[in-house]
C-alpha angles and dihedrals in degrees: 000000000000124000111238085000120199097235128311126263121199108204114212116198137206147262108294093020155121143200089242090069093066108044088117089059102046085042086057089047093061095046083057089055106256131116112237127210124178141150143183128274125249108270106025138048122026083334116100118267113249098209126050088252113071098201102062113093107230158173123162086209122005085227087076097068084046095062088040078066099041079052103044085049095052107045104019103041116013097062085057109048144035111189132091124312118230122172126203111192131181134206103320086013096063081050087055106037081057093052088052101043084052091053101037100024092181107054103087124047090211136339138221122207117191109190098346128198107245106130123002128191114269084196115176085029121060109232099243093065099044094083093051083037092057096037085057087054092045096051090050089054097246093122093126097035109113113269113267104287102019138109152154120323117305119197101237100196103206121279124192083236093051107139089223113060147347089222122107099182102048094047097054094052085058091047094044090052091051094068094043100054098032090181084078092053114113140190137210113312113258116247082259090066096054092044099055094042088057090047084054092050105055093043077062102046089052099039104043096107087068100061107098109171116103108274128196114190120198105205115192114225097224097041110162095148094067130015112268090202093068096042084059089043090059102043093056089045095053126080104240109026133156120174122195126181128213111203122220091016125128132222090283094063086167089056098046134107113311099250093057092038091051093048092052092047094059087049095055090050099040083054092046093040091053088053099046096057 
């Protein structure tokens, strides 16, 4: 925490992913003057995993990640700290953070999404067939196998085409850590997972005119995790809305070369800053 902080940011990450990935951000975050809180997910990282089988990525409802962080606000932030609250939420997180501004629309004085989930590709599968597709599955009571295709953690040593980051340095350390903590290591996300975050999708889609709290998206340039058109779609239906891109970056835009990492980091504080006057 931060004496006398600027405001607080709770920084929400994404799918496959820890708090400890992002220490040299919240580190970054102190230096600018703001207190930083964040956790891990249910069903991957430190949190307890919700299926026999630790590797499947997995919620039975996504409501459920939006009252973890109901809970984690009300008995974990807010009875330490006064200020503000900012979220910065990655990938799923953004997905998340957008549930929960729509149910508690007062919670967060702004929000910044950097690569948020708000479309993914269905490839092999067309779109329009994924939701029958996943209701056949659930009627033959396959809901928390892992998706077609999919299966337990895979090492995945860095490649310069790697849909996450440029950088090979970053992504190394996580990799790296991987192997080392094997409790953070996830598989491929359950049918159940894919149902219920395109249940979430589509309650955001429809409801985005009515967010009204001050939004900065951070879109990568090279983007081939999330879909990059609906995050464009959403930024020009909600009600505050600003939308910068970040060319040659990755979905990690937060892990990625230190120029772009450091030009995404002073956008997040200027935004914060702005808000915090």
């Amino acid at each position: 925490m931060v004496e006398r902080a600027l405001g607080v940011v709770l920084l929400i990450n994404g799918r496959d992913e820890s708090l400890v990935k992002y220490l040299s951000v919240i580190g970054e975050l102190n230096r600018a003057g703001f207190s930083v809180y964040t956790y891990d997910h249910r069903g991957q990282g430190f949190s307890g995993r919700l299926l026999p089988e630790p590797h499947k990525g997995h919620v039975d409802d996504f409501a459920d990640y939006v009252a973890d962080l109901r809970y984690f606000c009300d008995h974990i932030v807010r009875p330490r700290s006064s200020g503000k609250i900012l979220g910065l939420a990655h990938s799923l997180g953004g997905t998340i953070a957008l549930q929960y501004a729509l149910t508690y629309p007062r919670e967060f004085a702004g929000l910044v999404l950097a690569a948020p989930m708000l479309g993914f590709p269905t490839a092999p599968w067309p779109a329009f067939l994924v939701p029958p597709l996943l209701a056949l599955l659930d009627f033959c009571g396959c809901e928390r196998n892992y998706i077609i295709g999919g299966g337990p953690f895979i090492p995945e040593p860095f490649t310069e085409n790697n849909p996450l980051s440029s950088d090979r340095e970053s992504y190394t350390a996580y990799q790296r850590l991987l192997a080392e903590q094997p409790l953070l290591q996830l598989g491929s996300p359950t049918n159940a997972w894919v149902r219920e975050s395109l249940r979430a999708l589509k309650k955001i889609e429809a409801e985005a005119p009515a967010l009204e709290l001050p939004i900065l998206l951070l879109q990568p340039g090279d983007e081939r995790v999330v879909d990059n058109r609906a995050q464009r779609r959403f930024c020009r239906r909600a009600g505050d809305c600003r939308l910068v891109e970040f060319p040659g970056s990755r979905h990690e835009i937060l892990m990625e070369k230190p120029a772009i990492k450091v030009s995404a980091l002073h956008a997040v504080i200027d935004f914060f800053r702005a808000l915090c006057r």
